[in-house]
C-alpha positions as CSV (number, residue, x, y, z in Angstrom):
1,X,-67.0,2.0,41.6
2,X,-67.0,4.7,44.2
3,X,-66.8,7.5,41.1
4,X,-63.0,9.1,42.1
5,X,-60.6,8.6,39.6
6,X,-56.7,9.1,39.0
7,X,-56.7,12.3,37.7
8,X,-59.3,13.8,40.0
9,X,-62.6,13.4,38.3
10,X,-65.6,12.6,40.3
11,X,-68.3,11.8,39.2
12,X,-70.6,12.2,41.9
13,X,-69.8,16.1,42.1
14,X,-71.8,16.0,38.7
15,X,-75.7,15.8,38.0
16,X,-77.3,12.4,37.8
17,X,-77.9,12.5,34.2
18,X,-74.0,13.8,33.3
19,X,-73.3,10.8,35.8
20,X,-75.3,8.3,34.1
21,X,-73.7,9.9,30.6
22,X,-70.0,9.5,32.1
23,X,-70.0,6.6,34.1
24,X,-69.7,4.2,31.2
25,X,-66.3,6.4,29.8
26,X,-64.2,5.2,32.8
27,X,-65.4,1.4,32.7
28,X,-62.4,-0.2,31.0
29,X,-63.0,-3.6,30.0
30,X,-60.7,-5.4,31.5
31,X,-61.5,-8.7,30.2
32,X,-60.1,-8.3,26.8
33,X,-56.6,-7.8,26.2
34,X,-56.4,-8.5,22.4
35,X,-56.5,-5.4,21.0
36,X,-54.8,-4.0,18.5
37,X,-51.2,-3.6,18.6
38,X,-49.5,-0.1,19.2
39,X,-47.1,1.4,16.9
40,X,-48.3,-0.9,13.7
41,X,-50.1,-0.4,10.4
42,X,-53.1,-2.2,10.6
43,X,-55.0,-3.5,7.2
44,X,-58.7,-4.0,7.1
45,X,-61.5,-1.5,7.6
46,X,-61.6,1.2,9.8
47,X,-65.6,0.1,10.8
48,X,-64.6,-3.7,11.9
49,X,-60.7,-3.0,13.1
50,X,-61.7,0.2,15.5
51,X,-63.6,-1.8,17.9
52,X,-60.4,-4.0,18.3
53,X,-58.8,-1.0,19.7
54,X,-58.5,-0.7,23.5
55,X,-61.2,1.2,25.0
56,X,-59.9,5.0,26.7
57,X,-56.9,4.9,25.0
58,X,-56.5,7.0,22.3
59,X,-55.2,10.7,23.5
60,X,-55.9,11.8,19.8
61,X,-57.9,10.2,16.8
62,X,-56.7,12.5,13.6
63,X,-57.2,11.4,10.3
64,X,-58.7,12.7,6.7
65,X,-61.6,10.7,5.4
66,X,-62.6,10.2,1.6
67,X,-63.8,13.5,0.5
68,X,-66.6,12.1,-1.9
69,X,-64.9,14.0,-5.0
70,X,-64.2,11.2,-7.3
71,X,-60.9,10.0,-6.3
72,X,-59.9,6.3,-7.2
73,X,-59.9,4.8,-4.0
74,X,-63.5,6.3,-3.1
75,X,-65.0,5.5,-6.8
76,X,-67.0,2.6,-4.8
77,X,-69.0,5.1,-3.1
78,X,-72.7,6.7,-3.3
79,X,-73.3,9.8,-0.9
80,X,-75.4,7.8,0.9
81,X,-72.4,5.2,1.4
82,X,-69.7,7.9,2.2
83,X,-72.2,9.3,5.4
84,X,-73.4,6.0,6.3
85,X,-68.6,5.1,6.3
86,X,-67.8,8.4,8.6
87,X,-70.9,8.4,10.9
88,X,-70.0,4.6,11.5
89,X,-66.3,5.7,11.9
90,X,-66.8,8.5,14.0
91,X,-69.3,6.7,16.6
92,X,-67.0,3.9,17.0
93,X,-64.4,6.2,18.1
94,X,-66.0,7.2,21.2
95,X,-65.4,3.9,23.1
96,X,-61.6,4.0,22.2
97,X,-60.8,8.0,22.8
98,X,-59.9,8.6,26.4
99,X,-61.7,10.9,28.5
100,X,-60.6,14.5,27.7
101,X,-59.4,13.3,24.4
102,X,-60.0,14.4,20.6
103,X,-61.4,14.1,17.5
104,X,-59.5,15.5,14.5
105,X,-61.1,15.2,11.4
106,X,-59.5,16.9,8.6
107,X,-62.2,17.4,5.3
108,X,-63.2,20.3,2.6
109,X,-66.8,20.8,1.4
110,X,-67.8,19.2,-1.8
111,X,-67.4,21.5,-4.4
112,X,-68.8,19.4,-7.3
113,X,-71.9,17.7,-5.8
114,X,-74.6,16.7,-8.0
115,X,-78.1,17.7,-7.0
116,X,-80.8,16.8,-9.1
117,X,-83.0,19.2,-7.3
118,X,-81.0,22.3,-8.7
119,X,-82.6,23.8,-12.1
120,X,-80.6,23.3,-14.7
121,X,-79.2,26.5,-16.0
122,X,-76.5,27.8,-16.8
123,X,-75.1,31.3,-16.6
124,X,-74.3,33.6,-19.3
125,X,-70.6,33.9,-19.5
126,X,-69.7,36.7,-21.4
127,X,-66.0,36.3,-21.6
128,X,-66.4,32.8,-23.6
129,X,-68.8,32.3,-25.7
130,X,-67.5,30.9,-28.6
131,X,-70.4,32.2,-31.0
132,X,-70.7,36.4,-31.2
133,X,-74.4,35.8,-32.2
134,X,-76.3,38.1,-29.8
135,X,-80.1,37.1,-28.8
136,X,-81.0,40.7,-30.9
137,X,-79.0,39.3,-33.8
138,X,-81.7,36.1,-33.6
139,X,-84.6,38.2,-33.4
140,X,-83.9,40.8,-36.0
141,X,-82.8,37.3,-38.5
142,X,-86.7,35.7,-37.6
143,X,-88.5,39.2,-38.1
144,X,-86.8,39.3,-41.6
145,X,-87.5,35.9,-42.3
146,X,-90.3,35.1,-40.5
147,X,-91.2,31.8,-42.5
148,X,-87.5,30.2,-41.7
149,X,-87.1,27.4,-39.3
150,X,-84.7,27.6,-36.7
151,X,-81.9,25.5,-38.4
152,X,-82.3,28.2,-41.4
153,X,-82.1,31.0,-39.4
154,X,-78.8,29.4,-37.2
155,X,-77.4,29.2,-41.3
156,X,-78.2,32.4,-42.2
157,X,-76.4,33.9,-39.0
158,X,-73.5,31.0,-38.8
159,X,-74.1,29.4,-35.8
160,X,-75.4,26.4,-34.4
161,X,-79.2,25.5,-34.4
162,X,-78.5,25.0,-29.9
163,X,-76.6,28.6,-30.0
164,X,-80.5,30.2,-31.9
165,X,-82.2,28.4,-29.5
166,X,-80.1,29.2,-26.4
167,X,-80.2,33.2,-27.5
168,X,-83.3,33.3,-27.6
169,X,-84.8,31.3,-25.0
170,X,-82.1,31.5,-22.3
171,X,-81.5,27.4,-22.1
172,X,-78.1,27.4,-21.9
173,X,-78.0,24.2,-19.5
174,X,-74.8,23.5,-18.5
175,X,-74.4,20.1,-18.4
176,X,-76.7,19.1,-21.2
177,X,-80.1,18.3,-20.7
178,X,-79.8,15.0,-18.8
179,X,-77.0,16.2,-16.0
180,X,-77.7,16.9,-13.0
181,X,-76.6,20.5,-12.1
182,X,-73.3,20.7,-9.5
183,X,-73.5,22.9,-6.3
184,X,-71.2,23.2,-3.2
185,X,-72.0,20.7,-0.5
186,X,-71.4,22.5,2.8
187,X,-69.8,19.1,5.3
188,X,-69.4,21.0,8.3
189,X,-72.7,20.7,9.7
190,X,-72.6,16.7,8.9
191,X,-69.4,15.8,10.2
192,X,-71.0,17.9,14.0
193,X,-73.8,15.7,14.3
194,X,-72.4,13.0,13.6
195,X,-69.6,13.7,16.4
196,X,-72.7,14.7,19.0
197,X,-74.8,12.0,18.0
198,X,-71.4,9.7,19.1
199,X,-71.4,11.9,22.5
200,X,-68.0,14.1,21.1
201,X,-68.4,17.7,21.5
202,X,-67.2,20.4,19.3
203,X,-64.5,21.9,21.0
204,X,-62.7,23.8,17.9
205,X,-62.0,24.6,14.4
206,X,-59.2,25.3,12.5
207,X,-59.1,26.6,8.3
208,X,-56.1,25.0,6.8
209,X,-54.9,27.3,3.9
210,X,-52.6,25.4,1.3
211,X,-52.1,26.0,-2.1
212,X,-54.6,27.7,-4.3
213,X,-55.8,25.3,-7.5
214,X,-54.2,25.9,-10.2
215,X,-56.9,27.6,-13.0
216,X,-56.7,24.9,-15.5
217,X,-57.5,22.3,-13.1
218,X,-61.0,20.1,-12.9
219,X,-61.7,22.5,-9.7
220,X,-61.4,25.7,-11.8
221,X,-64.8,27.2,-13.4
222,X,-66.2,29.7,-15.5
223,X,-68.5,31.0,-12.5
224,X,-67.7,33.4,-9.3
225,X,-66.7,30.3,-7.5
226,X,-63.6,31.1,-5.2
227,X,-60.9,28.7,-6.5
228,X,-59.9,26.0,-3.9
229,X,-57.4,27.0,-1.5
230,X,-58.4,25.8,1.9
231,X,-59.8,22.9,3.9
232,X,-60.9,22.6,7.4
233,X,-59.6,20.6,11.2
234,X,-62.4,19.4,12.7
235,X,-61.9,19.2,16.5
236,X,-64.5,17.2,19.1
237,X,-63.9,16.7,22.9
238,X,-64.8,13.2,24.6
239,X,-66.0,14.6,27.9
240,X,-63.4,14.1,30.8
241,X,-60.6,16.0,32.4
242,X,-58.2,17.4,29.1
243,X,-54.6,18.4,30.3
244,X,-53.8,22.2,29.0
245,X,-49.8,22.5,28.9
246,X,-48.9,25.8,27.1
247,X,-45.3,23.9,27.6
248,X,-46.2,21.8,24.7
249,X,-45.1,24.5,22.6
250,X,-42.7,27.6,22.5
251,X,-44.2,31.2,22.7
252,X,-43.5,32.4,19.0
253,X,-45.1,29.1,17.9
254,X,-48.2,29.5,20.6
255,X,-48.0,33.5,18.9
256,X,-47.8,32.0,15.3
257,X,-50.1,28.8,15.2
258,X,-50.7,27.3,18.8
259,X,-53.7,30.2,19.4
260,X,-54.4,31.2,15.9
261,X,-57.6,30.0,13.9
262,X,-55.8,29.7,10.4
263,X,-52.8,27.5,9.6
264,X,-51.1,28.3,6.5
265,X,-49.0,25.8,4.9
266,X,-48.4,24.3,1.4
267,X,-50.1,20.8,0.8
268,X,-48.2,18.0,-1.0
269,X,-47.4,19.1,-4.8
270,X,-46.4,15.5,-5.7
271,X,-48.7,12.6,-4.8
272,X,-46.9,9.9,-7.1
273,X,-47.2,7.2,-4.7
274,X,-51.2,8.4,-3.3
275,X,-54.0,10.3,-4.3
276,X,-54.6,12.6,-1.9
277,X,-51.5,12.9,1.1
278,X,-51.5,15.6,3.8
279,X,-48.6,17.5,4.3
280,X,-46.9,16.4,7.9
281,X,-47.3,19.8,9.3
282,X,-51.1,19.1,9.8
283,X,-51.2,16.1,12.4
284,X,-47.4,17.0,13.2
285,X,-48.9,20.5,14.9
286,X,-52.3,18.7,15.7
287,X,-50.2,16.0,18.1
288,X,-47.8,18.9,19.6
289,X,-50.8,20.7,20.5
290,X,-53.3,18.5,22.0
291,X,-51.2,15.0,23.3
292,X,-48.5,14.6,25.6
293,X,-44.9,12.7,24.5
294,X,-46.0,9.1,24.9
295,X,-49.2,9.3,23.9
296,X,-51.1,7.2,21.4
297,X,-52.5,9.0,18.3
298,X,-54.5,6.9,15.9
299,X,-55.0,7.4,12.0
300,X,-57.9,5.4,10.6
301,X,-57.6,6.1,7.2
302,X,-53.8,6.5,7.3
303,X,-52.9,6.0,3.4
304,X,-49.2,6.9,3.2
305,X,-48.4,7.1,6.6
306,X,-48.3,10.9,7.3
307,X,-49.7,10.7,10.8
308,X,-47.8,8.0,11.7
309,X,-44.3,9.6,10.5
310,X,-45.5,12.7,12.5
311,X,-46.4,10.6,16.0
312,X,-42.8,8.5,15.9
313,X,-41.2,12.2,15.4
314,X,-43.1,14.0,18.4
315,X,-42.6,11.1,20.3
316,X,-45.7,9.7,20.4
317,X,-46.9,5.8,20.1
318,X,-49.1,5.2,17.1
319,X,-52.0,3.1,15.5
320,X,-52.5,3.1,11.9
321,X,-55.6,1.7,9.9
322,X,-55.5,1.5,6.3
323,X,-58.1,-0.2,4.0
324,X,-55.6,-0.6,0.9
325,X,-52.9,-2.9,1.1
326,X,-50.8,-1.5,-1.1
327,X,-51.1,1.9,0.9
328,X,-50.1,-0.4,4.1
329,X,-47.3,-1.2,2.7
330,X,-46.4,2.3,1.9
331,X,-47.0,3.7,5.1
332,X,-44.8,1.1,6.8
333,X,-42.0,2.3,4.7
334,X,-42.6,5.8,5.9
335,X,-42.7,4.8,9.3
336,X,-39.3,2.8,9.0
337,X,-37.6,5.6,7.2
338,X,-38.8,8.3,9.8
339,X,-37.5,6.2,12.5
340,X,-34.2,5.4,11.1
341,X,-34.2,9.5,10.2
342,X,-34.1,9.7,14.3
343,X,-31.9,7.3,14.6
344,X,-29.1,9.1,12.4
345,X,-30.1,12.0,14.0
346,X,-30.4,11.8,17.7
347,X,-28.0,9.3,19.5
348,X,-30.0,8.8,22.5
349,X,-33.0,7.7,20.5
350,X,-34.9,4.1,21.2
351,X,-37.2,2.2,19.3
352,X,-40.2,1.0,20.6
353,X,-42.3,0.3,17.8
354,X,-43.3,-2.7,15.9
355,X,-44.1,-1.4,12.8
356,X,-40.0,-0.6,11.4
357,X,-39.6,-5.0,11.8
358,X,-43.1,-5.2,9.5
């Protein structure tokens, strides 16, 4: 290996140590040619089936892992599990992700996460307390009555024996006294060193702003909590030469998204058919901006098939990895649909995927 390459890059312009660091990016292993097959919906899991993917070849890796928030198909796992299943995913990415390629991961913080560690108490919410009973009302009723226990005094005032006790001791543990008290879990700083550990570097972030939750959903609270309304796009770099084509998109959409730091769009108001979809706007602008017509974009956690739908329509190859085979089957309908939607609706179109005969 003399260190020039295709596009340009030479390694031996760099230090040692960034040659030592990159040298290993553009080794492809020739050797193996059973890899996994483009433009298919793969079923297994992401941690054994990602290493079966051919090394440097993935121009973008976007995808939205379990959010650790309850949901069915993630009911399996602990908070330890859930880092120990995206640290794994996200370091076996690096082998596959072409030099000057990305990461995309799509995630929102934890808003209900248990910590055992947080005291137990529970603010007083004026607006809702379903006893008028005031803390002065308790004393006055045990300075009257001094010899009255406190499930006499919670008679005489007409209220629970847990309403006395909460006015006057400020105990109001939310929860009940076993619970663990809920905080929100920041994710942001995981899901970085996890990609730096892997050798990805941040390169950008975007705030998706969808739909605020609705106030009598599980999400709502009676605290100063900001309702739900956004999530974040997670982008890391795999060092290497990255092609920047302002082509990729018009000027009012460069003007209106392509540059800008918030994307506002509605998520999906009906998952019938999965628990948590992406609208296609996310990886459809995510593979307009960063890959090149022809590339390969990989989902590894593709549920429905969102991310492949978007690829086949930007004109892009695919790989999809889905755990769930019911969700396989799913997203191979909604990659045979989208294709025969380009078929009706552009003559001229060819298709070169697998996945429609599956």
């Amino acid at each position: 290996m003399n260190g020039k390459h295709q596009n340009g890059f030479n390694l031996h312009r760099l230090s040692p140590e960034l040659q030592e660091q990159l040298r290993p990016l553009y080794a492809r292993q020739n050797g193996n040619t059973n890899y996994l097959g483009i433009d298919e919906i793969h079923q297994g899991d992401a941690l054994e089936l990602l290493p079966q993917i051919e090394p440097n070849s993935i121009a973008l890796s976007v995808w939205s892992p379990p959010y650790f928030v309850g949901k069915e198909y993630e009911a399996h796992l602990d908070f330890d599990g859930w880092q120990a299943l995206l640290c794994g995913v996200i370091v076996r990415h690096f082998p596959i992700v072409k030099p000057g390629g990305f990461l995309a991961v799509n995630i929102a913080d934890i808003l209900v996460f248990r910590d055992p560690e947080m005291p137990r108490i529970q603010a007083d919410v004026v607006g809702r307390k379903r006893s008028s009973v005031t803390r002065e009302d308790v004393v006055q009723a045990m300075e009257l009555h001094p010899d009255y226990n406190r499930y006499q005094i919670a008679h005489l005032l007409g209220c629970s024996e847990q309403t006395v006790d909460r006015r006057l001791n400020g105990n109001n543990i939310r929860g009940g006294k076993s619970e663990a008290q809920t905080r929100v879990k920041i994710v942001g700083g995981l899901v970085e060193k996890w990609a730096l550990d892997a050798g990805f570097y941040t390169y950008d972030r975007r705030v998706w702003v969808k739909d605020a939750a609705w106030e009598n959903s599980r999400w709502a609270s009676l605290s100063y909590r900001a309702v739900d309304e956004f999530e974040y796009l997670y982008i890391f770099w795999k060092p290497g030469i990255t092609k920047i084509d302002r082509s990729r998109l018009s000027a009012d959409e460069w003007k209106e998204w392509g540059s800008r730091g918030v994307w506002s769009f509605p998520s999906v108001r009906s998952n019938d058919d999965h628990e948590a979809k992406f609208p296609t706007e996310l990886p459809s602008r995510t593979i307009r901006l960063l890959t090149d017509p022809g590339d390969t974009v990989l989902d590894c956690f593709m549920g429905s098939g969102t991310t492949a739908a978007a690829a086949i329509r930007e004109n892009r190859h695919f790989i999809g990895v889905e755990l769930d085979a019911d969700y396989v089957s799913l997203a191979r309908k909604a990659v045979t649909q989208q294709t025969l939607r380009l078929l009706e609706s552009t003559p001229d179109y060819k298709i070169d995927n697998k996945a429609t005969a599956n």
